[in-house]
N, C-alpha and C positions, 0 to 999 in steps of 0.2 A: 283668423287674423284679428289682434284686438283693435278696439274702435280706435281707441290711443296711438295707435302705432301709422305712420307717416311714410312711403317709402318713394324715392325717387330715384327715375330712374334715367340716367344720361345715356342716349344714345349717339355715341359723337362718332366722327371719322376715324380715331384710329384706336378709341378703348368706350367699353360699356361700363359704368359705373353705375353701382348699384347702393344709394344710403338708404338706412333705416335708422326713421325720429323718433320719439316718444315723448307725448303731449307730457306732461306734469307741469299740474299750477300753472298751467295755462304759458307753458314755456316749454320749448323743443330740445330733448337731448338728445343727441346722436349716441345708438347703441349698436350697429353695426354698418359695415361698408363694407364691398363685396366688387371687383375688377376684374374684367376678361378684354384682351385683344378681339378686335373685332375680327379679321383675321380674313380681312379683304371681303368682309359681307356690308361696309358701308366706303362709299367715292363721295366725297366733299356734302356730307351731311345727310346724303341719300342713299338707301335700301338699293343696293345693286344683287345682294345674295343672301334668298330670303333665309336658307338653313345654316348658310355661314353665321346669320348675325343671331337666330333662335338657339342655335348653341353657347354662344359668347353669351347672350339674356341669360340662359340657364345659369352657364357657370358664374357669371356674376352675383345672381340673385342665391343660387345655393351656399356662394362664399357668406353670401351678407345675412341669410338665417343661421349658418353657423354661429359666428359669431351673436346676433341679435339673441340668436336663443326661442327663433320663432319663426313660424310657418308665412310665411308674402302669399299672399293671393291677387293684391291688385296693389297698383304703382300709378304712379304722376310720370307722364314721359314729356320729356323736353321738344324741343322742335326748332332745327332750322336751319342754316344754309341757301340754298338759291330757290329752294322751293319756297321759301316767305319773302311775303312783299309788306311794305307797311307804307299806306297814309294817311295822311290829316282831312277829316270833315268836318261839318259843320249843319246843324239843323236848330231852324226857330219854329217855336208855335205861341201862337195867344193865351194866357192867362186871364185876360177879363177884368182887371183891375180888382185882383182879392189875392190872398197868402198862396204862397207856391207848397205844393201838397206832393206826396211821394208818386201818385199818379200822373204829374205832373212833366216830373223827373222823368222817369219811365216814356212817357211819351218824345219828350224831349229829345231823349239818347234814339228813339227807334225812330225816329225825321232825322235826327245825322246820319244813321246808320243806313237809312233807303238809299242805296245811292244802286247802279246798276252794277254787276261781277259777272265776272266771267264765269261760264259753269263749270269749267275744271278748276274753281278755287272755292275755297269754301272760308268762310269769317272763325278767327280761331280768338281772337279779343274784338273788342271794342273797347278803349282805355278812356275816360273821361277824363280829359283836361283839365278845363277851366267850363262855369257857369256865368252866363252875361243875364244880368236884369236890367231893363231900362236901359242900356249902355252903362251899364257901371260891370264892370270885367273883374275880373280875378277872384270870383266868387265859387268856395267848393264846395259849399254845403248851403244851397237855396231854403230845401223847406222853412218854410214859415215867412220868409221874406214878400213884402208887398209889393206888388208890380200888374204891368198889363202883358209886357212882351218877355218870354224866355230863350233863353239862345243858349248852346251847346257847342264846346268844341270837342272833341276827340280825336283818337289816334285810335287808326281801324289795322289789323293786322290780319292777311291774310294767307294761304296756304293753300299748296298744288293738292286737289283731293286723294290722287293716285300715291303722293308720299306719304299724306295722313292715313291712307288706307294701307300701306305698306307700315308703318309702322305699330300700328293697332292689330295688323294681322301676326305680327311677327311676336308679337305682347302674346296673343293669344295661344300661340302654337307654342310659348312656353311657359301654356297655363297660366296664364296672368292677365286680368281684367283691367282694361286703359279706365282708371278711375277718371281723367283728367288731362290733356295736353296743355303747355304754354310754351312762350315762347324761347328759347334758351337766355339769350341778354337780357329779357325781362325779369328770370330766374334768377341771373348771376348778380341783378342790380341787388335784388334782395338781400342775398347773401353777402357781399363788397361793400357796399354803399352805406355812407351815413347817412340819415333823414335828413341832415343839414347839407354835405354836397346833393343831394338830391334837391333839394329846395334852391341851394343858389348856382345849381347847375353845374354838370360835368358829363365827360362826354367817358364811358366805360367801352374798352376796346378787349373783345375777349379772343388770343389766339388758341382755335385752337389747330387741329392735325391737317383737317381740308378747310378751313373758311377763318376768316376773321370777318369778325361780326362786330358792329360799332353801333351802339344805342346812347339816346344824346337826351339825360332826365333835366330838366328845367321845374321850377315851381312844385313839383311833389309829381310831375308827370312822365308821363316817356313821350317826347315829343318827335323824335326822328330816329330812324334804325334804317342799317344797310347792312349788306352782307359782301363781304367781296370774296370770291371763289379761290383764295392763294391763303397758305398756313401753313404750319410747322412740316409738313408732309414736302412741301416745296423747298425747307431751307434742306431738310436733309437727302432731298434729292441732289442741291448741288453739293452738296458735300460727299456724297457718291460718288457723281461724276467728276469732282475736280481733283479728288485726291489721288488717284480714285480707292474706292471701298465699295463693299456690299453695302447695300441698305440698311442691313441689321449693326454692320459695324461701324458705319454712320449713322446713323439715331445716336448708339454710346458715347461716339468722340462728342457729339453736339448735346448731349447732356451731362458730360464729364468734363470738357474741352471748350466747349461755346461758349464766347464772349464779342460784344461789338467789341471794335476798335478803341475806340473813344474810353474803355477801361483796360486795356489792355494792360496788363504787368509787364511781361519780357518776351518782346515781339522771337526771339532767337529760343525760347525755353521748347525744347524735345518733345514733340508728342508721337508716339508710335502708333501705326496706324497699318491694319494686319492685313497681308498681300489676298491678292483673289486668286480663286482655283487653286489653294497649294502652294503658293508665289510665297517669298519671306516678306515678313515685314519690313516695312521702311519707316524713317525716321523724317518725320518734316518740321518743320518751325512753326510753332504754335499762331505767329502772324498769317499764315498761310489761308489754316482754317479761320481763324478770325475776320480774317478778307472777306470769305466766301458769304460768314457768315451777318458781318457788317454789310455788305452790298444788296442781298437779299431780305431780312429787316428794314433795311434805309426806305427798299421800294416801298413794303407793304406801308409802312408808317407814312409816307410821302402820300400814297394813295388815300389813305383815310385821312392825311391832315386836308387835302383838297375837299372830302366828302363833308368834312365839317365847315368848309367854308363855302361850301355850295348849298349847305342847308342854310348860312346864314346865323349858326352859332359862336363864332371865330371869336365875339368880344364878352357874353353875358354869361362865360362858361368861369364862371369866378373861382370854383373849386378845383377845375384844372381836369386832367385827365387819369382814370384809373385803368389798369391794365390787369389783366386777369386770365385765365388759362392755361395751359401745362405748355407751352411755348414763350410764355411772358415770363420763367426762369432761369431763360438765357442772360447770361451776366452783362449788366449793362445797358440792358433794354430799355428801363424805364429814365434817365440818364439820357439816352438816345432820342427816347420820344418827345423829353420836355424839349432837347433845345431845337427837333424838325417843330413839335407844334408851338413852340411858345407858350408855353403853361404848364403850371405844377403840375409833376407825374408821381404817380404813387404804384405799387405792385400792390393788389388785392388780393387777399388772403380772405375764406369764410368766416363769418363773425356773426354773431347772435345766438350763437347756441351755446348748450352743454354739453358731458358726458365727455366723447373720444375725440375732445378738441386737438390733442397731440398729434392724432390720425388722420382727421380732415384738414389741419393746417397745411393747405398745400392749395394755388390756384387753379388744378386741375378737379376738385370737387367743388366748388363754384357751383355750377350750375347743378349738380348732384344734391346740397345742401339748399342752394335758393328754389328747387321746386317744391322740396318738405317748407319751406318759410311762406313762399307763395301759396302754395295749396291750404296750412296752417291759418293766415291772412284773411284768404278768402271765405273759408268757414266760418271765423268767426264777423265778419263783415254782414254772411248771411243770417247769422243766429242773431247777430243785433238787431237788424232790421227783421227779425219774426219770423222770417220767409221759410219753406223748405228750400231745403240746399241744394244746389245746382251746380254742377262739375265745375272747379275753376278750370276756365280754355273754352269750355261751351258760349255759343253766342245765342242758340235758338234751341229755344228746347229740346226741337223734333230732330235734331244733329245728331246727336250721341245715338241715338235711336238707331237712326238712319245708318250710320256706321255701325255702329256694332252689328247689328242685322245681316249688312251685308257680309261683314268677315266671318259670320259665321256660316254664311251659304255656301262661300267660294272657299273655306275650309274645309 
């Protein structure tokens, strides 16, 4: 696999996405993407069936060298659902009254970071904030700065071990080396997000099949994220049972058919909608489905417009809200969410790349495109500062070790 080439890899609830980037001139073109159903090997983020989801890896990863024109051996895998937790800490050490030096730094971040974990969770980030010297705050880049006291805020994100090990084991059984895990809304900010709503804050709400995941960037940071366990899986469950329809024939109606209310065209326009077990199709009123489909959005939005006011971002989110995910192309959604949150809403589409823009213009590669951006990011952050380079998603050296090790025992 060449050193250029970038591949990430989405492991979501209800499809495996598989992109391949390639560096040039120090910018990322997309040259292959690669989709498999997961095929009931993942329930709301998490590894329920480890050979249902190593075959969907497969067949994803094989579609995406097709196309690429090249052999994947190791991928960036996404992460999260109810297995990640994320919060804010905080750590000060003495500087001595002289310039703040990169050792310094370092120390800095590893005092906010001691904090006590549970040992069935493991640190997948530590995001750096904001740097305070003397009380003077909103500082991102100390070195060189004179001072006596350093202080540190971050955003710590961490992860159930048994999902991180289920995920890496299932990487590896089809032949694929976990170069790297982050977080998924940390990925899709990458991807969606402008550097300017990122700086004057916006809260990015990504639906996807089992979870909608809401990460809340302020100042160049990721300051809050939650995950709530309801998504796209759920609208079209009621839409199963309301119509009623098979599962497979509801997913079509609510991506052919689906619309809130509140856009509705012609509440009486015919949609047919094909009988179970052999039964003839019936004809119902396109408000019908729009009901089902308006009442169950309304919720999930209502719940996350509370979680943003329970973090206390309700008023400094100036950029408003972006929406992102293969569920946030229900018509209408974004329309729906500004007037429950009160703030501009936009639909996210991938951006910052080249190549097969045609191909990934779509919110359900979001996170498939932001871990080649994030992974990309963080390599070159390492080669700036000199350092050998260290898996972006690793927090302690001896992690990745540690894991990989063991998936290859219990392999």
């Amino acid at each position: 696999m060449p050193q250029d080439l970038i591949v990430g890899l989405d492991i979501g609830t209800t499809k495996i996405s598989a992109v391949v980037g390639e560096v040039r001139d120090g910018q990322v073109e997309i040259v292959g993407v690669g989709n498999a159903s997961t095929a009931g090997g993942m329930r709301k983020g998490v590894v329920v069936n480890i050979e249902n989801t190593v075959r969907s890896i497969r067949k994803a990863i094989e579609e995406a060298e097709t196309m690429a024109g090249c052999e994947i051996r190791s991928v960036y895998a996404g992460v999260g659902g109810g297995q990640t937790k994320g919060f804010n800490s905080h750590g000060i050490i003495a500087i001595k009254d002289r310039e703040v030096t990169q050792a310094d730094v370092e120390r800095v971040i590893d005092a906010a970071r001691t904090i006590a974990i549970p040992s069935d969770r493991e640190v997948i980030h530590t995001l750096v904030q904001d740097f305070i010297i003397d009380g003077q705050d909103g500082i991102k880049d100390p070195i060189g700065i004179h001072g006596v006291r350093l202080e540190c805020k971050v955003h710590i994100v961490t992860g159930a071990v048994t999902a991180l090990n289920n995920i890496i084991k299932c990487a590896n059984r089809a032949s694929l080396e976990v170069s790297g895990i982050a977080l998924q809304s940390l990925a899709s900010g990458e991807a969606v997000l402008t550097e300017e709503e990122k700086e004057l804050g916006v809260a990015l709400v990504d639906f996807g099949g089992g979870t909608t995941d809401l990460a809340i960037f302020s100042e160049n940071a990721l300051r809050h994220n939650f995950v709530l366990p309801v998504g796209g899986n759920n609208l079209t469950n009621d839409i199963a049972i309301g119509l009623p329809s098979s599962l497979q024939n509801a997913e079509q109606l609510k991506r052919s058919f689906g619309c809130c209310l509140n856009l509705l065209p012609d509440p009486q326009e015919p949609v047919e909608v094909p009988g179970l077990g052999g039964r003839k199709a019936r004809s119902v009123p396109r408000g019908r489905l729009s009901e089902i489909v308006h009442m169950r959005v309304a919720e999930i939005l209502n719940y996350v417009a509370k979680e943003i006011n329970r973090a206390g971002f309700a008023n400094p989110l100036i950029s408003g809200a972006v929406l992102t995910g293969g569920t946030s192309l229900v018509e209408g959604l974004p329309e729906l969410a500004e007037e429950i949150f009160n703030l501009p809403t936009r639909r996210g589409y991938p951006m910052g790349v080249g190549g097969l823009v045609d191909v990934i213009h779509d919110p359900s590669y979001a996170t498939g495109v932001g871990l080649i951006l994030y992974a990309h990011r963080t390599q070159q952050a390492h080669r700036r500062r000199g350092r050998a380079t260290r898996q972006p998603g690793s927090s302690k050296p001896g992690f990745w070790a540690r894991l990989k090790n063991w998936v290859r025992e219990v392999v």
